[in-house]
VOTORKOL-322716 format. One line per field, with one value per residue (C-alpha): x, y, z; residue number from 1; chain. Coordinates in nm, 3 decimals, m for minus. Example, Ala and Ser with C-alpha at 12.3 -4.5 7.8 and 13.67 -1.06 7.14 Angstrom:
u	c(1.230:1.367)
v	c(m0.450:m0.106)
w	c(0.780:0.714)
seq	c(1:2)
mol	c(A:A)
***
This chain:
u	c(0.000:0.132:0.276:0.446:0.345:0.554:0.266:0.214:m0.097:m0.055:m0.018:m0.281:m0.536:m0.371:m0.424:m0.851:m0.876:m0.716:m0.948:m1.272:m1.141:m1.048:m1.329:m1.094:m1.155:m0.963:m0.815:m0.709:m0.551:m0.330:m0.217:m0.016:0.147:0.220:m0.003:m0.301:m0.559:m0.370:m0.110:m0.409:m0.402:m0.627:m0.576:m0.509:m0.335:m0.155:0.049:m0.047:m0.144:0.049:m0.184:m0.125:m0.365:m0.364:m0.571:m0.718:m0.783:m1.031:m0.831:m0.539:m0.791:m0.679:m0.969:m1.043:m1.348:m1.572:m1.850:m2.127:m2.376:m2.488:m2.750:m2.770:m3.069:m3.054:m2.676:m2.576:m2.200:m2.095:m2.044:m2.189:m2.142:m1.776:m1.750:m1.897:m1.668:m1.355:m1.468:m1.485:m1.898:m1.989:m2.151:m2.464:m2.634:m2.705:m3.014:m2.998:m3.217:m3.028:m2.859:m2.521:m2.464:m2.514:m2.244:m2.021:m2.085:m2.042:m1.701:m1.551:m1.677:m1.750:m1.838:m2.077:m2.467:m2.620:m2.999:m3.105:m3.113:m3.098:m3.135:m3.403:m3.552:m3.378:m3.659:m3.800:m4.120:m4.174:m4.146:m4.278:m3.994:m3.703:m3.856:m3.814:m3.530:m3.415:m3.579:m3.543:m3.181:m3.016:m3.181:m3.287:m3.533:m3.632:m3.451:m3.196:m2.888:m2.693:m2.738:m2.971:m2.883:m2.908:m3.050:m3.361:m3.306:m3.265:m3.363:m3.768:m3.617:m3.333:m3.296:m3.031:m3.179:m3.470:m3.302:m3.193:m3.523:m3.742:m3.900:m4.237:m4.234:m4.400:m4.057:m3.896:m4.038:m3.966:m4.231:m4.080:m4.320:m4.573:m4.313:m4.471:m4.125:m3.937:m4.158:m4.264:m3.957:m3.849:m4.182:m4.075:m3.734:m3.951:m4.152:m3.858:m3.709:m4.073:m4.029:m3.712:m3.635:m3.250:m3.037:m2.973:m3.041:m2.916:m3.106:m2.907:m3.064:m3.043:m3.094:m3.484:m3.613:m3.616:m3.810:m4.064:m4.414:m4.303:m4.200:m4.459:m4.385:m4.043:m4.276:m4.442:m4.175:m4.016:m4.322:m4.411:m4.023:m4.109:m4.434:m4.243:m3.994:m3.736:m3.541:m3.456:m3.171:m3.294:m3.283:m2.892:m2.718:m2.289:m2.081:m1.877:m1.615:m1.581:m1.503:m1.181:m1.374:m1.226:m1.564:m1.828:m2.186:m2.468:m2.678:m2.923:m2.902:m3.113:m3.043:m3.246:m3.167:m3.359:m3.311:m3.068:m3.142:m2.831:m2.790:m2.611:m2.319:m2.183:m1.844:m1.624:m1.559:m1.194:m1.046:m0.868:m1.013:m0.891:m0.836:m0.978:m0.613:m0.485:m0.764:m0.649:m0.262:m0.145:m0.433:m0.288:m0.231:m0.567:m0.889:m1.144:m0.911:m1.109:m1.160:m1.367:m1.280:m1.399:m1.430:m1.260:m1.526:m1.543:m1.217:m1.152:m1.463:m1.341:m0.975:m1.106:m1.245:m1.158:m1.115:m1.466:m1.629:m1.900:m1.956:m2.296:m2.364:m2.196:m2.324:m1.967:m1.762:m1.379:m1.249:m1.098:m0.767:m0.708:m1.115:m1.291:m1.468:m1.807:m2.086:m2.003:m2.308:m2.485:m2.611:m2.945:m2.968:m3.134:m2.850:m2.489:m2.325:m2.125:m1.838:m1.666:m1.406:m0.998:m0.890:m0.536:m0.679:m0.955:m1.168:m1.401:m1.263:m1.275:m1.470:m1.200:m1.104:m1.449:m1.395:m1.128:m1.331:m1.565:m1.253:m1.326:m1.052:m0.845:m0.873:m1.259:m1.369:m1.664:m1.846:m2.045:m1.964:m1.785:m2.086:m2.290:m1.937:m1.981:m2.361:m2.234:m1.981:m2.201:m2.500:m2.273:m2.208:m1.824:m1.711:m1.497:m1.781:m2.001:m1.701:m1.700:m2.072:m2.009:m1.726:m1.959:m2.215:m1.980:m1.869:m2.255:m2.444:m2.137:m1.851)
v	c(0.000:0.366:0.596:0.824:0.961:1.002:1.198:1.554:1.659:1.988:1.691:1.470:1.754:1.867:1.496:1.517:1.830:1.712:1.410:1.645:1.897:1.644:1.432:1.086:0.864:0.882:0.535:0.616:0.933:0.753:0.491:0.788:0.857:0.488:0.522:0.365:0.453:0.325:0.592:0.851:1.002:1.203:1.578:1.486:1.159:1.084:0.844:0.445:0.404:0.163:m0.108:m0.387:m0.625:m0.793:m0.912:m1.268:m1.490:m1.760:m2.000:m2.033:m2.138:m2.471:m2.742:m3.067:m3.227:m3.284:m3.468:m3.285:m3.216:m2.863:m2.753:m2.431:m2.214:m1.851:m1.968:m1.672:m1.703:m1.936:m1.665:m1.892:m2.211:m2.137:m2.002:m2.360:m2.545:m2.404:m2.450:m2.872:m2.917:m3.141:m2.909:m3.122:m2.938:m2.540:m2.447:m2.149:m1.934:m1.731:m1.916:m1.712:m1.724:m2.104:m2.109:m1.965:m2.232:m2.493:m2.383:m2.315:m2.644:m2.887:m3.215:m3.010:m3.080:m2.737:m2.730:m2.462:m2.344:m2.489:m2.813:m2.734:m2.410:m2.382:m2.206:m2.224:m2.132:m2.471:m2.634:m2.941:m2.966:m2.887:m3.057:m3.418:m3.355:m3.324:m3.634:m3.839:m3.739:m3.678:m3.910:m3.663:m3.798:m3.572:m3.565:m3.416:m3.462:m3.157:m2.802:m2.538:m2.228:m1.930:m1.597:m1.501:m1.224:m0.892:m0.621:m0.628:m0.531:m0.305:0.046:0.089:m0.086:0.121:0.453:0.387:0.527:0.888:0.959:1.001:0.658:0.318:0.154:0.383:0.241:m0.099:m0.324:m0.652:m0.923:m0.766:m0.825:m1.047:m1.231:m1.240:m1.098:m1.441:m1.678:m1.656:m1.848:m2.111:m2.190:m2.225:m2.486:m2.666:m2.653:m2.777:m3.096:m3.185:m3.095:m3.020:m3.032:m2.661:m2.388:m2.035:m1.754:m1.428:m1.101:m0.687:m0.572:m0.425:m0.764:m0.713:m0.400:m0.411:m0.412:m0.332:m0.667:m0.858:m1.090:m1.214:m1.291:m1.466:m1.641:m1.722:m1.883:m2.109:m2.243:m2.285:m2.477:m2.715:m2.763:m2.523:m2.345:m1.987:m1.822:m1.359:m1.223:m1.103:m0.780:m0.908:m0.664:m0.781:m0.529:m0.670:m1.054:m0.966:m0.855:m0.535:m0.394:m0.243:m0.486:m0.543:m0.800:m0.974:m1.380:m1.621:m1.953:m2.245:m2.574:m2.922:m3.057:m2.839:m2.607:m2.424:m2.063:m2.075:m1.868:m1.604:m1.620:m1.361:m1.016:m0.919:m0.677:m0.511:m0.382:m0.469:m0.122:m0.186:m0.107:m0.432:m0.588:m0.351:m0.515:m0.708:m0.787:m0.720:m1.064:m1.219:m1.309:m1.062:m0.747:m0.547:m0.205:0.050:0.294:0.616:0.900:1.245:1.467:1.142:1.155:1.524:1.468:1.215:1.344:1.625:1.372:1.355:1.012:0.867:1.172:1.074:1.180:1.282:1.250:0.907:0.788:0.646:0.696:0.656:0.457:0.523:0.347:0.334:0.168:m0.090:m0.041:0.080:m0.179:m0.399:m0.302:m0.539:m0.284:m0.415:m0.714:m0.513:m0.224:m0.227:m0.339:m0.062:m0.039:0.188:0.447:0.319:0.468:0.604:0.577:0.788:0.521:0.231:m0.153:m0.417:m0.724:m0.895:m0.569:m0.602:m0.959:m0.920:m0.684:m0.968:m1.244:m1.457:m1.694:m1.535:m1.846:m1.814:m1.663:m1.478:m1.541:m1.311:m0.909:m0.740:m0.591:m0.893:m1.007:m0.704:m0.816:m1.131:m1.012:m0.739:m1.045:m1.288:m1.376:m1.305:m1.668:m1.522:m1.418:m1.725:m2.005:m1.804:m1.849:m2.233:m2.281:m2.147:m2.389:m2.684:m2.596:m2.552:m2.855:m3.112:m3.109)
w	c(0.000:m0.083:0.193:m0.048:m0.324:m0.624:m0.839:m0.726:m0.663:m0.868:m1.182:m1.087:m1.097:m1.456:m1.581:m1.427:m1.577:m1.936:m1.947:m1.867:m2.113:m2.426:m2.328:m2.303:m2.070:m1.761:m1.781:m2.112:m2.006:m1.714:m1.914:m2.131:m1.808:m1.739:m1.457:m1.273:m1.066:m0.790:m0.833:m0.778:m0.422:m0.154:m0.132:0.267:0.375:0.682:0.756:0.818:1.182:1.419:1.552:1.811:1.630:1.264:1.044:1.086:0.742:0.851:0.575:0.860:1.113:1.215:1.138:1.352:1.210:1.476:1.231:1.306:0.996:0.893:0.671:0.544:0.440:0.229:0.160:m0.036:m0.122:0.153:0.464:0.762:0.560:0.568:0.898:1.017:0.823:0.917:1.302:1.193:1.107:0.803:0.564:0.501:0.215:0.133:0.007:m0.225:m0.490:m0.676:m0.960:m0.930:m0.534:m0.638:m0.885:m0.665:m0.409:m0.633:m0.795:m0.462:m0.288:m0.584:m0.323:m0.166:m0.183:m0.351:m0.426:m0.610:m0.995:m1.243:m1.065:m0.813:m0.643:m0.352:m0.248:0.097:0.019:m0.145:0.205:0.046:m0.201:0.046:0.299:0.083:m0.072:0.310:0.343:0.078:m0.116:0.242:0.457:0.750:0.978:1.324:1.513:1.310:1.559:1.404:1.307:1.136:1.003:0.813:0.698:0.569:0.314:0.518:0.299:0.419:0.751:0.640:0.722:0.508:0.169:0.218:0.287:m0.122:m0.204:m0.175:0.187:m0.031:m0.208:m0.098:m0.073:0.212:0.515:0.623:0.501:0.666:0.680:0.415:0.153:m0.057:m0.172:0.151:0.407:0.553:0.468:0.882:0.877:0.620:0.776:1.109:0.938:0.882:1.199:1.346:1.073:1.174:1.459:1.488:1.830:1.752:1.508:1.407:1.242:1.145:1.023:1.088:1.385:1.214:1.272:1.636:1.612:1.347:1.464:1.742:1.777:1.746:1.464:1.638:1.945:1.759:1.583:1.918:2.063:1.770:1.836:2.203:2.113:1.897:2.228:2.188:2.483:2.277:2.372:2.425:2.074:2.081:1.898:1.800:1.603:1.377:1.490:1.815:1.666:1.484:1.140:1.020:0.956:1.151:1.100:1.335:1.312:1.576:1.658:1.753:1.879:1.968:2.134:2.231:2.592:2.728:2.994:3.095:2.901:2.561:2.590:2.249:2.182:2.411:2.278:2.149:2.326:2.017:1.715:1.345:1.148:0.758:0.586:0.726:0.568:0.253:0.204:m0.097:m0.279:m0.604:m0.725:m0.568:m0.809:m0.779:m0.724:m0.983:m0.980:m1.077:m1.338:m1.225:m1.426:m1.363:m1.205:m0.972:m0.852:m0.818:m0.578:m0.425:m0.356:m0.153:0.102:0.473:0.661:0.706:0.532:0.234:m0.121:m0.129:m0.490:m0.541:m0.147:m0.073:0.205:0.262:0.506:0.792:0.816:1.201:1.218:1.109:0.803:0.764:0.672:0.337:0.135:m0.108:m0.346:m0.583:m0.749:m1.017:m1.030:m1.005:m0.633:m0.463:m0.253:m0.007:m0.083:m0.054:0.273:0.049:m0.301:m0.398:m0.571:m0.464:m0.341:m0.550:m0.504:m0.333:m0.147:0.023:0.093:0.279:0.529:0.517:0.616:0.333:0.246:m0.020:m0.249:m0.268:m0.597:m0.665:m1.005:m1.201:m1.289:m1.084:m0.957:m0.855:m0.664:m0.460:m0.391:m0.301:m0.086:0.085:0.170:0.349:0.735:0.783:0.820:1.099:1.272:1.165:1.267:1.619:1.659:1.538:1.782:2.086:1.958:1.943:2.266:2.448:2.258:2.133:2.332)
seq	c(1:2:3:4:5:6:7:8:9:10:11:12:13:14:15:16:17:18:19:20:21:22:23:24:25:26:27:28:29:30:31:32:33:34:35:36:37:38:39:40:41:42:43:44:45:46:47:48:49:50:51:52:53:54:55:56:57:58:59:60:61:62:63:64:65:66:67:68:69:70:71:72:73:74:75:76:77:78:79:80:81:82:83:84:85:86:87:88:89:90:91:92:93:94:95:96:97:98:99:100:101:102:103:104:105:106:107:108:109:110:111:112:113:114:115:116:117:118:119:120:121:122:123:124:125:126:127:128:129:130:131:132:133:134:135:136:137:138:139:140:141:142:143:144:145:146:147:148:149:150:151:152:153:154:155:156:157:158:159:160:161:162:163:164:165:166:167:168:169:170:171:172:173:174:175:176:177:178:179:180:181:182:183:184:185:186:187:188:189:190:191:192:193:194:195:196:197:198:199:200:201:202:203:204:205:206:207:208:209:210:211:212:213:214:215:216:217:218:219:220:221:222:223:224:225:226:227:228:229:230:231:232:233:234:235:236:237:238:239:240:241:242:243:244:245:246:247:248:249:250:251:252:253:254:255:256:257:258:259:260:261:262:263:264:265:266:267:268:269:270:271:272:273:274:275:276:277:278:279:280:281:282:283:284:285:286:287:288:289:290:291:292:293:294:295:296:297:298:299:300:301:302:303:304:305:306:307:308:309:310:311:312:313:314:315:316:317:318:319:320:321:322:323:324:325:326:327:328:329:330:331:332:333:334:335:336:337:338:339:340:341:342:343:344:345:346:347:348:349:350:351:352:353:354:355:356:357:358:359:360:361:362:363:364:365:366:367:368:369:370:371:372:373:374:375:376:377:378:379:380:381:382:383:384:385:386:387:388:389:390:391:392:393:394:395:396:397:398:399)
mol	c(A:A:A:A:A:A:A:A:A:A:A:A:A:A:A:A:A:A:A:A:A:A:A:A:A:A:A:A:A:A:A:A:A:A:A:A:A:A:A:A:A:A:A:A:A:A:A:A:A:A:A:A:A:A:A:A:A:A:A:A:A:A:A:A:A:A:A:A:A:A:A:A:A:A:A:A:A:A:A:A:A:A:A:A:A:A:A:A:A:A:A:A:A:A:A:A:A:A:A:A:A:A:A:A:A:A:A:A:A:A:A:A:A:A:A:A:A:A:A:A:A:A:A:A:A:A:A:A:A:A:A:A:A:A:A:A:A:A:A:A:A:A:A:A:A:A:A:A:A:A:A:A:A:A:A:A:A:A:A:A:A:A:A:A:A:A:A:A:A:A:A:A:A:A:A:A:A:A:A:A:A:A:A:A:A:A:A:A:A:A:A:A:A:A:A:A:A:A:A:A:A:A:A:A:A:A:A:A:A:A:A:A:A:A:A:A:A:A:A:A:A:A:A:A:A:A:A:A:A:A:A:A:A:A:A:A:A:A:A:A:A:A:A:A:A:A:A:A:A:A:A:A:A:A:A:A:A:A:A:A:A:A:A:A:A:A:A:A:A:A:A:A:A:A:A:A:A:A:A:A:A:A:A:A:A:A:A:A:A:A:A:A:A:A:A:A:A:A:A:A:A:A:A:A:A:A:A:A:A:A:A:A:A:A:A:A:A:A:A:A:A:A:A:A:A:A:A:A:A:A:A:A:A:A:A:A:A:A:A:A:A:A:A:A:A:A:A:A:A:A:A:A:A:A:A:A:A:A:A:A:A:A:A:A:A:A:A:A:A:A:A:A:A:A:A:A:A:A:A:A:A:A:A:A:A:A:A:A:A:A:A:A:A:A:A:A:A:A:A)
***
């Protein structure tokens, strides 16, 4: 990563200006100068801070199988599905909807069982079709001695997906369970928990499920697990910040166990924080290090930034080097996926930039645009996070 600059500023604003002026594209323009956008600088940078922690890849986590199947629901790219593996569960079988979070699964773990296009829906609101393929291709019969999890698709309950839209239109506020496509599929992964009874499960979502209708609905969620003989652990908040992730992201838990009664305990809190540039460090050679070329009126924007400050008109922010990162965004399916500002380049983070604020194993490659990596990357669990959560589990219901 640059500390000094060999490009003056004085001639970096020349070359913007040129490419505005001529009408070239900027990319164009820098490769005259034998330059990138990574030569590009911030009007104000300071030096990189000294920190007393590093950053953690989950792919030199030691693994000791410890044999105990998973299945996963609302799979997405692999964040919990990972995190479970790498703390020794059998991955079972991930259930999955979108075609192109299933071909990532699938190229990065070809022996694992994926259901969902083109082979099968992998959609939980056929219950009766996941519930026998659970059945009759994997042979699960209640009570399923292993473990449940996943997350239902967040954006009903997001503040921040809705916040993409006007104050005035039908989409700002929260709609959450009304939504006709995802609104109710807490409900269908309930139904399966109810058919086959697992020794524990895991749901994962924004911290808006806890407080929509006031409520009610996760009441009522809650209780239809206790009538089906659950002990429920109190709805908890983790940051991801406090778990070794380099990133700042809330989320709420839930977990739910048969015949135990002692409390389920979350995993302890670090006591040191991970800044986002050590997430940020040689990524040059890595798959999915793609990046954005920005035009000039962009970057002369974006130059004039301060640490953590936002561009208004392109709603990014740059990092903060000495902090975690801010939330990893999805972005739209429908529209292009977005990404946070460099903390020392003014432009965006590639896909695999973002995964590493994520801790996704460095070898795990996104398929798809550039922008539907970024979607990818922005929906998962970190696996740090996620094989934390697995290890406490391990430790409460197996060991």
């Amino acid at each position: 990563m640059q500390t000094t600059y060999s490009l003056p500023i004085s001639k970096q604003e020349s070359i913007l200006q040129n490419s505005i002026r001529d009408g070239v594209k900027l990319s164009d323009v820098l490769e005259t100068f034998s330059l990138s956008y990574d030569d590009l600088r911030y009007r104000h940078n300071q030096s990189i801070p000294r920190t007393l922690t590093t950053y953690q890849k989950i792919n030199n986590t030691e693994t000791k199988q410890n044999g105990i199947p998973t299945v996963s629901f609302f799979s997405g790219a692999g964040g919990l599905d990972l995190g479970f593996e790498s703390a020794g569960f059998q991955h079972l079988a991930s259930f999955e909807i979108n075609e192109l979070f299933c071909k990532t699964l699938k190229y990065n773990r070809p022996d694992w069982n994926i259901f969902g296009p083109p082979n099968s829906s992998g959609d939980l609101r056929n219950r009766e079709e996941v519930a026998d393929i659970l059945r009759n291709q994997l042979g699960l019969k209640p009570p399923f001695n292993g473990v449940f999890h996943g997350g239902p698709p967040c954006q009903p309950f997001s503040i921040a997906a809705n916040q993409r839209f006007s104050k005035s239109g039908d989409n700002f506020k929260r709609v959450g369970y009304a939504h006709e496509e995802t609104g109710n599929l807490l409900f269908d992964y309930i139904w399966q928990i109810q058919m086959f009874k697992p020794a524990i499960f895991l749901i994962e979502n924004v911290p808006g499920l806890k407080t929509l209708d006031n409520g009610e609905q996760l009441t009522k969620a809650i209780t239809a697990l206790q009538k089906y003989g659950y002990t429920v652990a109190k709805p908890t908040f983790l940051n991801a910040r406090n778990f070794g992730v380099p990133q700042s992201r809330l989320r709420i838990f839930i977990v739910g166990w048969r015949n135990q009664k002692r409390h389920f305990c979350y995993p302890s809190e670090d006591l040191l924080e991970v800044p986002s540039y050590s997430a940020l460090l040689d990524v040059d050679s890595l798959p999915n290090h793609i990046t954005r070329k920005h035009k000039a009126k962009s970057i002369l924007r974006y130059m004039e930034l301060e640490y953590g400050q936002r561009d208004k008109r392109g709603r990014v922010d740059r990092l903060d080097p000495s902090l975690p990162s801010k939330t990893v965004i999805a972005g739209g399916n429908g529209g292009g996926g977005r990404s946070h500002l460099h903390p020392y380049i003014p432009r965006t983070l590639s896909p695999r930039e973002s995964a590493r604020l994520q801790t996704f194993p460095d070898d795990y490659i996104f398929c798809g645009s550039p922008a539907r990596q970024l979607t990818q990357v922005g929906n998962a669990v970190p696996p740090l996070l996620g094989k934390k959560i697995a290890d406490a589990i391990y430790e409460y219901l197996f060991a």
